[in-house]
Structures are given as structure tokens and as C-alpha cells.
LUMMAR-96623 format. One record per residue (C-alpha): residue number from 1; residue in one letter; x, y, z. Coordinates in steps of 0.05 Angstrom, whole numbers, plus 5000, padded with zeros to 4 digits. Layout:
BEGIN
   num   residuo   east   north     up
   NUM         A      X       Y      Z
...
END
This chain:
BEGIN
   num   residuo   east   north     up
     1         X   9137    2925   6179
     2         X   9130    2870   6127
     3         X   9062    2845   6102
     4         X   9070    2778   6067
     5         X   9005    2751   6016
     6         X   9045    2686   6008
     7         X   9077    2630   6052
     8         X   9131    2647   5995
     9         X   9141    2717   6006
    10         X   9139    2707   6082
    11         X   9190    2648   6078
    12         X   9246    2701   6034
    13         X   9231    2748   6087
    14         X   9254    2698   6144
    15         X   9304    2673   6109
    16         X   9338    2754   6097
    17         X   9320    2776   6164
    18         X   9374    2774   6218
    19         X   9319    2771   6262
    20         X   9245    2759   6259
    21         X   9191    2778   6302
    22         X   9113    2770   6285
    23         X   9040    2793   6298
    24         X   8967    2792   6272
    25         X   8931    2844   6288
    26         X   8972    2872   6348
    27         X   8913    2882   6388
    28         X   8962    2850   6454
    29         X   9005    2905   6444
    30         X   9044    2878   6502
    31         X   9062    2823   6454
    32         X   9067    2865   6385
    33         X   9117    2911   6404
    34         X   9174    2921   6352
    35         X   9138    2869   6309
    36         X   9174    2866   6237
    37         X   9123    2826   6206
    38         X   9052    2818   6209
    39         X   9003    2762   6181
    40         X   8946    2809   6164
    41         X   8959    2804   6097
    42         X   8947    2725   6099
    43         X   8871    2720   6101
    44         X   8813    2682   6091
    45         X   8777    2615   6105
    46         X   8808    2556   6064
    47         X   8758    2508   6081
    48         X   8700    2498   6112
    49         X   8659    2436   6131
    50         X   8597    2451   6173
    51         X   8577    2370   6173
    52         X   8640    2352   6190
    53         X   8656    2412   6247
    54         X   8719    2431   6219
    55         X   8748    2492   6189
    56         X   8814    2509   6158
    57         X   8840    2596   6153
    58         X   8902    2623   6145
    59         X   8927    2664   6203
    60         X   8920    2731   6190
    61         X   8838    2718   6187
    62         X   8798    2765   6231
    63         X   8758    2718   6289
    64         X   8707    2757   6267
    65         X   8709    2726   6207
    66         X   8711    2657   6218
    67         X   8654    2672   6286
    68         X   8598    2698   6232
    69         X   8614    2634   6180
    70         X   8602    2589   6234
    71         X   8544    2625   6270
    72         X   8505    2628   6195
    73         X   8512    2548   6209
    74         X   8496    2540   6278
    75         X   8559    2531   6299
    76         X   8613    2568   6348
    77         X   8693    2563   6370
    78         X   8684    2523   6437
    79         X   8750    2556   6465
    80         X   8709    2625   6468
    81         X   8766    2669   6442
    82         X   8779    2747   6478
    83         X   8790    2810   6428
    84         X   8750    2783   6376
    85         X   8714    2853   6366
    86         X   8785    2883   6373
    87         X   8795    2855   6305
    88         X   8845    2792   6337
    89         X   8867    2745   6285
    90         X   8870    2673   6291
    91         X   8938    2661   6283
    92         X   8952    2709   6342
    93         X   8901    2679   6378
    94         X   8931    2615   6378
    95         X   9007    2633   6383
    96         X   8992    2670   6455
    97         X   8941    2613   6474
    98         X   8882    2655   6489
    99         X   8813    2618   6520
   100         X   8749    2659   6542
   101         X   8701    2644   6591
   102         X   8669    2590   6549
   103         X   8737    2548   6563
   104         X   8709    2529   6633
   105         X   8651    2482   6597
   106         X   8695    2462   6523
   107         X   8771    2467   6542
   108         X   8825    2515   6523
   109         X   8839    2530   6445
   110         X   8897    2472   6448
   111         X   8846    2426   6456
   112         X   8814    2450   6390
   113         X   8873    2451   6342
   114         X   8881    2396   6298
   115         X   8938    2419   6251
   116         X   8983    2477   6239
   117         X   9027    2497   6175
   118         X   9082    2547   6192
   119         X   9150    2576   6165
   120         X   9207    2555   6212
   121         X   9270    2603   6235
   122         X   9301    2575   6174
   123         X   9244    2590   6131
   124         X   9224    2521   6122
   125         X   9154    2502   6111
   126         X   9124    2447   6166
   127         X   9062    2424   6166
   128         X   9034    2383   6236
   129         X   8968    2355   6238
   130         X   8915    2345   6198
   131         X   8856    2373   6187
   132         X   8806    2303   6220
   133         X   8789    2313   6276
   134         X   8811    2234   6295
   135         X   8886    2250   6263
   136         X   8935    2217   6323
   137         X   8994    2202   6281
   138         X   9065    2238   6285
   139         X   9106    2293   6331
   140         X   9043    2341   6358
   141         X   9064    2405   6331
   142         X   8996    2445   6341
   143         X   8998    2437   6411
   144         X   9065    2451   6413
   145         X   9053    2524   6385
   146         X   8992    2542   6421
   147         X   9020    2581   6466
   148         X   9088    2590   6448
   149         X   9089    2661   6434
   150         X   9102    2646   6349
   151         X   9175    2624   6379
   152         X   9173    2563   6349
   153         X   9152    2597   6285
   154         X   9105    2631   6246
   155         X   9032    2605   6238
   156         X   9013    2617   6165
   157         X   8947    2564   6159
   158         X   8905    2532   6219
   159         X   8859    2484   6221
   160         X   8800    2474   6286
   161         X   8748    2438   6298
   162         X   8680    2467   6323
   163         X   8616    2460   6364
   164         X   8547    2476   6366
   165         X   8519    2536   6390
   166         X   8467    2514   6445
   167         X   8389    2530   6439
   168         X   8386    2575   6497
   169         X   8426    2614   6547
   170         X   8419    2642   6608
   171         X   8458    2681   6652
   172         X   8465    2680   6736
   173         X   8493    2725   6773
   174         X   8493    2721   6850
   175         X   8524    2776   6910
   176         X   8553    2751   6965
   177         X   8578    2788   7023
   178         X   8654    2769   7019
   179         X   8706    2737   6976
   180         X   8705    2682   7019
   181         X   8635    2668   7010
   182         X   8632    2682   6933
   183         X   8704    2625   6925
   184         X   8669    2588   6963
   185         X   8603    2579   6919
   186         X   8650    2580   6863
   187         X   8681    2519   6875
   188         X   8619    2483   6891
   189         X   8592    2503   6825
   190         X   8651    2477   6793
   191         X   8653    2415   6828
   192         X   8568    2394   6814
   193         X   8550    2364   6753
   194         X   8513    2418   6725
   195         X   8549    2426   6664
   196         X   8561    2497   6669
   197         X   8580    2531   6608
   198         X   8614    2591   6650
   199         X   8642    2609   6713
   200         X   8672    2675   6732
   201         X   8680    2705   6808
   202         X   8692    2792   6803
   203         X   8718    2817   6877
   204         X   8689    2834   6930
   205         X   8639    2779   6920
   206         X   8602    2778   6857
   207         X   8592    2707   6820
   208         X   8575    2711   6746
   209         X   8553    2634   6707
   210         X   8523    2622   6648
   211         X   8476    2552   6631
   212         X   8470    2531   6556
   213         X   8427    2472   6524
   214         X   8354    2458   6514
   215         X   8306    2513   6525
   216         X   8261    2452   6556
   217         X   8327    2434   6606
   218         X   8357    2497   6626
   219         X   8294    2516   6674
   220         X   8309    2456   6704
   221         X   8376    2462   6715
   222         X   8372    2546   6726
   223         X   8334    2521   6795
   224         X   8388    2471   6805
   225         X   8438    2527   6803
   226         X   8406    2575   6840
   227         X   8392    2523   6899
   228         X   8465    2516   6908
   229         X   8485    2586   6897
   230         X   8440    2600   6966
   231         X   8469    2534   6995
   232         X   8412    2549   7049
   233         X   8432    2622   7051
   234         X   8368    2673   7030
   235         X   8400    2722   7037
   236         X   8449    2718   6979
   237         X   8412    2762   6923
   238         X   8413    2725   6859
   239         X   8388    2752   6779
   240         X   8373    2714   6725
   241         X   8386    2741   6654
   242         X   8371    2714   6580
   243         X   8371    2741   6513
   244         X   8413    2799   6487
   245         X   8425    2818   6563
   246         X   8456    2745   6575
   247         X   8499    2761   6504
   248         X   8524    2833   6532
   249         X   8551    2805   6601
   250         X   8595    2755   6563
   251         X   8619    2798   6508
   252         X   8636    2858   6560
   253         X   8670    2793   6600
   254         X   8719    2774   6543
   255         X   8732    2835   6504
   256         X   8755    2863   6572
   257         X   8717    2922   6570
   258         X   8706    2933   6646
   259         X   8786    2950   6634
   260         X   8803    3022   6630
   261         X   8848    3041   6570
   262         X   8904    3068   6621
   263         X   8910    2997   6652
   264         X   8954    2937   6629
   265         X   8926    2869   6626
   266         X   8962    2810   6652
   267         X   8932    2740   6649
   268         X   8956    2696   6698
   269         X   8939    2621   6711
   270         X   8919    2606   6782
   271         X   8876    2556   6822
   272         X   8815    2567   6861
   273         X   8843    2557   6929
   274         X   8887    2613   6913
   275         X   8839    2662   6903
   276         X   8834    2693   6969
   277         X   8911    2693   6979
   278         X   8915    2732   6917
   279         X   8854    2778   6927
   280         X   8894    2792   7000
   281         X   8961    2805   6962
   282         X   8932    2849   6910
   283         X   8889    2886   6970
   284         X   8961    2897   7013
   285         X   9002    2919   6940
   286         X   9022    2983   6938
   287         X   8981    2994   6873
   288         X   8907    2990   6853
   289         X   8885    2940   6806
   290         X   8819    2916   6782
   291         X   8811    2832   6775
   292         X   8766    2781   6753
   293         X   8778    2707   6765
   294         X   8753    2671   6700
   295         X   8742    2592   6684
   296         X   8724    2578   6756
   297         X   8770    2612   6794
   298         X   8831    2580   6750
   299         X   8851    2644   6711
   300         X   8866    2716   6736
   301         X   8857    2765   6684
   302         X   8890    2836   6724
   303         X   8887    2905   6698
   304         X   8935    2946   6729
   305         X   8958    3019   6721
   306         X   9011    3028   6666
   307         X   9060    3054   6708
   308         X   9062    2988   6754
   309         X   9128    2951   6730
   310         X   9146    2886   6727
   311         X   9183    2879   6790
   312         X   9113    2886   6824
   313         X   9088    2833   6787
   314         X   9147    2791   6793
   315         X   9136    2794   6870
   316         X   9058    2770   6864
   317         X   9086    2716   6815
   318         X   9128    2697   6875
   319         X   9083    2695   6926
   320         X   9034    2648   6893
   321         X   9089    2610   6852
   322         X   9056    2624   6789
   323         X   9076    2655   6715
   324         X   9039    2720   6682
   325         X   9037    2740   6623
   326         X   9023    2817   6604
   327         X   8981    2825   6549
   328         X   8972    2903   6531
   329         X   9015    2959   6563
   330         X   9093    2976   6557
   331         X   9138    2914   6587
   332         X   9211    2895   6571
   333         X   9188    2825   6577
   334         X   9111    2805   6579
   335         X   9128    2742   6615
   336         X   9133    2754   6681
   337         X   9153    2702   6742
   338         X   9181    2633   6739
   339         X   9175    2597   6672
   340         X   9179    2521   6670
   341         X   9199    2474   6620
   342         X   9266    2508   6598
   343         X   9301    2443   6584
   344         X   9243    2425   6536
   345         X   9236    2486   6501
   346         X   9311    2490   6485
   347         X   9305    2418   6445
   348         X   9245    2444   6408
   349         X   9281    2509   6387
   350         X   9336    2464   6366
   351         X   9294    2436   6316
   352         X   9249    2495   6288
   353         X   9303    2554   6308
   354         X   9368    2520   6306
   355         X   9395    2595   6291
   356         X   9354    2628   6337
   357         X   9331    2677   6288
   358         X   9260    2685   6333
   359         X   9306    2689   6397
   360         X   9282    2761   6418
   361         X   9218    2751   6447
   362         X   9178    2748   6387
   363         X   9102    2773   6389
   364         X   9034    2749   6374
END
């Protein structure tokens, strides 16, 4: 596998290669597989303005990385990106459009990218952006790639905007009896205006939330919560914790480690009045699978056994009329179910991969 240091070397490398396909740190090895080049060798933080919230890194930079610069200033990605202790990079972070928990209170990484440079399938260098955060002007290019699976090209150098890490946090977790019960606190919570910084639901009926702010507000608005968790109901058992408990729940939540290491992880994009028609399809498959419905009921994240294939998940695609997206495990195509936008997508490639050099699936 090649291992450009330079937007150079990595643009003589597209430009020989008959075809290219590229990763960071290939921890989605569901997305990695057969990579010929990586970006690991492209490293580091560019620039960094704490007063202004914006940093700029090149691609193959560790999350890591970046997450301890910004935490030495107060300061964290809102978009809450997964694998981050895996050693994920932010290039392939952004090319397979990854969001954490935290996305339910900030938004999804697109919303954080404010410009992009990247070698096209012709080798070409294109730069889309800037690095303001109030830069409107021109074709949107870094929203275009988040997402795209790097098949619009190669990310070499990003640049984000960032937030500020709130005073306090604390953590909620209620049990209800059913699925039913738990959706349907769920989507009261996400419909109050309590500002909720998380929301996850984990079948058969636990609801996980975390509150960030003030130390002097989130009492306040813990009690709030808590009030319309019960909804009435005392007998819903509800536990409040804070500290490095509070920072365990959400690091165990988006490094996926409740996911065994013989299960494949599919993301799939949902909405909360599906969850109990996919929490009854998943119950009837004919495999096991372990699920946790993240951002307020609007993402599935499912781990299922390796040997399920993609026919299976093809069929729950189907049924609820939505695309997946596998993220570890061995697929002959990670993207699973119907995928819209075709029309679209082929006058983009026209522009960056006019000879579809990245035309094989390419990887993040």
C-alpha cells in the first residue's frame, strides 16, 4: 500500500494508478478493504485558532490528536466523532460521514466543515472552502465529500470549526418496561426544549441522555428531565450519573465497545417512528443482533454476526425503505439497500472522476 508525505507524491501516485482506492487508519475495515493508499503518512495540525474556533489538519491526523489540542483550550468537535480511541483519522472520519451521540444537540460533521483540499481522479489539486467560518461563496465542495466514501477524491487538508466544551455533565438513564414505552419517552425528550446534548434508546427499553451547561443550570434542568422521563409514571427507575462515570457511558457509547469483535457494524439512518417496526423485524430475523438507536431514535447503529450477508440486510433495508452502510466485517459492497441521488452523483463524478479512476468502491 502507498503512504504519501506530500499532496505531490500522492497526486503522481493517482495519476500512475489504473485505479485508486484510499483509507486513514482503516479502523472501518468494512470500508478499507483492498485499500492501495493510505493518508497516515499526511499528519498534523496546520493551524489552529482557539479565539477564532477554527482548526485546519491534514487528513491522515489521529482524532486523537486534534481532541487533546482542543480540550487543553476548552474546546471540543461538536459532531462527537466514533473510533477516536481506535486511532480514526480525520480525513476518514469525514469521507464516511461519521457523527456520535453528541450530533443530536450540535449537528452532524457536515455541518462543521468549512473547507476541504483534495487530489481529484485526475490528480488535480481542488481546494473548496475556506477556512471562516462565515465563507458562503462558490460550488460547496466540503459538503459534497462528507460522506461520499473519498469517491469524489482524496481528502489531503480539512479545515472545522469548533465549540466549547460545557462546564458540567450529567448523565440519565431511565428503564422502562417495553420498547414502546422507552420510543415513546424518547420522542418526547426530543421534542421539549431541554436542550439535550444526547439521546440514545438500547432495546428492550433502556433510555440513555446526557445534559451539558452551567453547573448552576443543569440541576434545574436534570429535574426537568427526569419529570418527563416518569411522564406521571413512578414506576419507571431512573439514575443520575456525573463525573468520570458520565465520561465512561459516552465513550463505551461511541467507540462501540458494547460490540463484540465477531460482529459487523452497520449504521443505518432511520426515524423514530420506525423504531418499533425495526426492533420487531430484527426480533422475527433469522439472526441475532445487538442495536442501539442513537441521536434520538434517528440512527441505528447494528452489530450483527459476521456470517450474516448482505442479502439479510438488503431485506431489512427493504422493509423500512432505508440505506445501510456496513462499517467493520467482510462485505462485497458496504452499502447496502436503495441509494438515492444517482443522477446527481454521476454529474459530480463527471467533474472530479471524469475517468473513473475511484470507480471501485473506494474506502475511507
Amino acid at each position: 500500500m502507498h503512504q504519501p508525505v506530500s499532496i505531490d507524491e500522492l497526486q503522481d501516485i493517482v495519476r500512475s494508478s489504473e485505479k485508486v482506492r484510499a483509507c486513514g487508519a482503516g479502523t472501518k475495515p468494512a470500508l478499507s478493504h483492498n485499500a492501495t493508499v493510505t493518508t497516515a503518512g499526511m499528519s498534523g495540525i496546520l493551524e489552529y485558532e482557539p479565539s477564532e474556533y477554527t482548526f485546519t489538519a491534514l487528513a491522515g491526523t489521529p482524532l486523537s490528536e486534534i481532541r487533546d489540542a482542543l480540550a487543553k483550550n476548552g474546546q471540543l468537535f461538536p459532531f462527537d466523532p466514533p473510533f477516536v480511541e481506535a486511532g480514526a483519522t480525520l480525513g476518514g472520519t469525514t469521507a464516511s460521514g461519521l457523527s456520535g451521540p453528541g450530533r443530536f444537540r450540535y449537528g452532524g460533521i457536515r455541518d462543521f466543515i468549512l473547507g476541504v483540499k483534495m487530489v481529484t481522479g485526475e490528480g488535480r489539486a481542488v481546494f473548496g472552502g475556506g477556512k471562516v467560518v462565515k465563507n458562503a461563496a462558490g460550488f460547496d465542495i466540503p459538503k459534497l465529500v462528507t460522506g461520499s466514501l473519498g469517491r469524489t477524491g482524496i481528502l489531503v487538508e480539512l479545515t472545522f470549526k469548533v465549540f466549547p466544551i460545557p462546564e458540567i455533565w450529567t448523565t440519565i438513564r431511565a428503564d422502562f418496561s417495553n420498547i414502546e414505552q422507552a420510543n415513546a419517552a424518547m420522542i418526547r425528550l426530543a421534542m421539549s426544549q431541554q436542550e439535550l446534548q444526547c439521546l440514545d434508546l438500547e432495546p428492550p427499553g433502556r433510555v440513555w441522555l446526557r445534559i451539558g451547561g452551567l453547573s448552576s443550570a443543569v440541576a434545574v434542568r436534570t429535574d426537568r428531565v427526569r419529570s418527563l422521563l416518569q411522564n406521571g409514571d413512578s414506576s419507571v427507575n431512573i439514575e443520575t450519573f456525573s463525573g468520570a462515570e458520565d465520561a465512561r457511558i459516552w465513550s463505551d457509547a461511541r467507540e462501540f465497545r458494547w460490540v463484540s469483535g465477531d460482529r459487523s457494524l452497520i449504521k443505518m439512518p432511520i426515524s423514530p417512528t420506525q423504531v418499533t417496526l425495526a426492533e420487531k423485524l430484527l426480533n422475527q430475523a433469522d439472526f441475532e443482533s445487538t442495536r442501539r438507536y442513537s441521536v434520538g431514535g434517528n440512527v441505528l447503529w447494528l452489530a450483527v454476526p459476521e456470517t450474516v450477508t448482505g442479502n439479510a440486510i438488503d431485506h431489512l433495508c427493504q422493509e423500512l425503505g432505508r440505506p445501510a452502510l456496513a462499517l467493520t466485517g467482510s462485505w462485497d459492497d458496504p452499502q447496502r439497500g436503495p441509494r438515492h441521488g444517482q443522477v446527481f452523483a454521476s454529474r459530480l463524478l463527471s467533474v472530479f472522476d471524469p475517468g473513473s479512476r475511484f470507480l471501485v468502491s473506494p474506502t475511507v
